[in-house]
Steps between C-alpha positions, in 0.01 A plus 500: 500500500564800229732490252665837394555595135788800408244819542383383842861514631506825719694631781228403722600138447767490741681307765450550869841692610466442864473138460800458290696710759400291776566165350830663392606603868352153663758281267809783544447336945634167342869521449476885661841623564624830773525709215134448364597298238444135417746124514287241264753316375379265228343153661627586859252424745377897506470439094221232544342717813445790181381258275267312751348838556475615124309171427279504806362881422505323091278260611254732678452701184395122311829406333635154444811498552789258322908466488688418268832315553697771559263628736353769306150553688221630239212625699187448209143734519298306185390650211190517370654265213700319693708294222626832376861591588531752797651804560746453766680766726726452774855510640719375829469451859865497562694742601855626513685432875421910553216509278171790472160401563415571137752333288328210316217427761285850368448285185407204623231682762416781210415155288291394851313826522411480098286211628411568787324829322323303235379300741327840674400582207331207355700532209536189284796451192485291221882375595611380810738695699805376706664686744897303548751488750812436320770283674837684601509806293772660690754232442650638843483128658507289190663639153396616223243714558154451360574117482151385546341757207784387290412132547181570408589678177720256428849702554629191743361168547284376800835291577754786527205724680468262753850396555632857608679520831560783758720569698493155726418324206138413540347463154179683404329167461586427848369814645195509284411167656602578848249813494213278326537729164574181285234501278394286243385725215752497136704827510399711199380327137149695561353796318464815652242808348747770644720581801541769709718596817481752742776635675701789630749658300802427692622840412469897483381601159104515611541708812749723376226589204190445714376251286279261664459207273801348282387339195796235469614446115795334536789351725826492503709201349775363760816334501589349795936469586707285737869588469796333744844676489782318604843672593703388767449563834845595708572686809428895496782626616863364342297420138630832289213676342644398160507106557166502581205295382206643702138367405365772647638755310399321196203481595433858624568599115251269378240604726575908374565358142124388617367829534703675252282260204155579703547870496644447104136373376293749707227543572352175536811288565536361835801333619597392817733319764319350744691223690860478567691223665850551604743185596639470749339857635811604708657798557853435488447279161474599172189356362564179297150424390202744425192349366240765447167529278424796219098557404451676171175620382328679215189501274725455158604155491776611252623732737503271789711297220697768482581573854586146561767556200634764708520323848709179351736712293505748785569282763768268314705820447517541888580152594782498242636841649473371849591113402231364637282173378135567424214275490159658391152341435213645388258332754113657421392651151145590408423776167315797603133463449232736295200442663137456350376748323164422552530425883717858526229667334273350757699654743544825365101500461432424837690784634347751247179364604610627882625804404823408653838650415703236308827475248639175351762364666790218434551226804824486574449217761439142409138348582285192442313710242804488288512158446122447474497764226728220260134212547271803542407889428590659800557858625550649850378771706759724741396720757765763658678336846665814706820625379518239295603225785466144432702190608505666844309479874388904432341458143177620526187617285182742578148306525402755208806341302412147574094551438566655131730244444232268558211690314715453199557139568152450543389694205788319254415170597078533459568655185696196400317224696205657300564439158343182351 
């Protein structure tokens, strides 16, 4: 084995695109849907047919593999000191209901391909290096998102990680043991050398410049709303417009009173309406009972301070107008993050070191990497996904995209994994 110091890093120390694309296309079959997109809920049955793949093709590159209890897989190539802390990448195998083969999985097989190259290469680190799955990112089958990475950073405790419910009220616990992902490893307490996560930027800015490489700074703070209205529901047609207490309408102001703050802190606000619920959802009744959910985001945590200010003061202006009864909780908070220095400078250098186009760039979607950067320095690398679609059966990314992406990765994390 050879190790590999700073000045023998060169662009001809680089991943094998074709084999990335490949192992990319074989796991978008599992959970496949008409549209070319991809169902992996977290810990259904197609969730441990992913991971039983990932782990098989981890294995054949020499990894051990171990799970922790919130079934966090960490796929380990040794280092040449061994005891030293490793550099760990990663990301999800879920997937939204209409999810992109992209979303999450590129950084757990970029992570893959990192060792699988070394391994070609006869390349040896002085750290170890662990590529992760991270449990139920998404959050679109068990809420919050990012549980698992937040349990392992401490956010939430192993009990309240494992006791989340979906829809049918199956626990994560549950499901983790029904798959076999159970594991017996403690979540988090460990040190890590640095962290890295590859992913697709989930939005427009880097085709729309023709920048291949986003070197990730920052993300985006969010504040996380679910608001009922209650009004009275009555029968549409004898109830006189001005003896009316219609939810709906109530909430319809909110939800502009919604965008009217996100477009007031431009341009990195975001702020959205996502989910509404109307009761009892008939035609000839004015709605009684709304319950809908508001998603702020910025990189200022004073300003996300700031717009929540403006949606409780807002909003209990247009309840009192329309005499309506308001309950509102704030149900998911996390700051926004500054990312490592350090680990974005390994970024940046590794794209440099391409010659490939690049700008820094703010997330301004949620990730594992987010809470690993509060036990660990951490940065991300975005590639462009076309026209900026993500969440969504069409989102889809060039193999050029997804092999710089990966070059980068690779680069970052040998850099790191190098240092004594």
């Amino acid at each position: 084995m050879n190790t590999v110091s700073d000045t023998e890093l060169t662009s001809s120390i680089r991943v094998n695109g074709d084999r990335l694309w490949k192992s990319l296309m074989d796991m978008a079959k599992i959970g496949a849907t008409p549209k070319g997109g991809v169902c992996r809920l977290a810990l259904t049955d197609l969730d441990k047919e992913g991971r039983d793949l990932i782990v098989s093709w981890a294995r054949q590159a020499g990894c051990t593999i171990s799970i922790d209890k919130m079934g966090n897989v960490f796929m380990r190539r040794k280092g040449r000191n061994d005891v030293l802390p490793p550099v760990v990448t990663g990301s999800h195998a879920d997937s939204q209901p209409t999810g992109g083969r992209f979303d999450g999985i590129y950084g757990v097989l970029g992570g893959l391909e990192v060792i699988r190259t070394l391994n070609d290469l006869g390349i040896e680190t002085e750290h170890p290096i662990e590529t992760v799955i991270w449990t139920n990112e998404e959050g679109s089958r068990f809420a919050p998102a990012m549980v698992a990475s937040g349990v392992f950073a401490g956010v939430f405790t192993l009990e309240y990680g494992l006791s989340r419910k979906d829809v049918d009220g199956k626990t994560m616990g549950e499901e983790l043991e029904r798959i076999g992902y159970a594991g017996d490893l403690q979540v988090g307490g460990r040190p890590i050398h640095a962290a890295f996560e590859l992913h697709i930027e989930q939005g427009p800015i880097l085709e729309a410049e023709e920048k291949t490489i986003g070197v990730v700074t920052d993300a985006q703070g969010q504040r996380w709303y679910e608001i009922v209205l209650t009004g009275q529901e009555s029968h549409a047609g004898p109830t006189p417009m001005t003896r009316r207490r219609d939810a709906l309408l109530g909430a319809a102001r909110i939800v502009d009173l919604v965008n009217s703050i996100g477009l007031a802190h431009a341009p990195y606000a975001c702020a959205t309406v996502g989910m509404v619920q109307v009761y009892p959802n008939s035609r000839n009744v004015i709605p009684g009972r709304v319950f809908f959910t508001v998603d702020f985001r910025h990189p200022d945590d004073a300003v996300l301070k700031q717009m929540d200010a403006e949606l409780r003061e807002g909003a209990a202006r247009i309840v009192a107008a329309a005499k309506l009864d308001m309950a509102i909780e704030q149900i998911f908070y996390y700051a926004p993050v500054a990312f490592d220095k350090a680990c974005v400078n390994s970024v940046r250098a590794a794209a440099e070191r391409f010659g490939y186009s690049h700008r820094d760039i703010v997330s301004g979607a949620g990730h594992d990497a987010c809470y690993l950067s509060q036990v660990a320095p951490t940065s991300m690398v975005f590639v462009p996904c076309v026209d900026g679609i993500s969440h969504n059966e069409v989102e889809d990314a060039t193999p050029e995209w997804i092999e710089a992406g990966a070059n980068v990765l690779l680069h970052a994390i040998v850099e790191r994994a190098s240092e004594a």
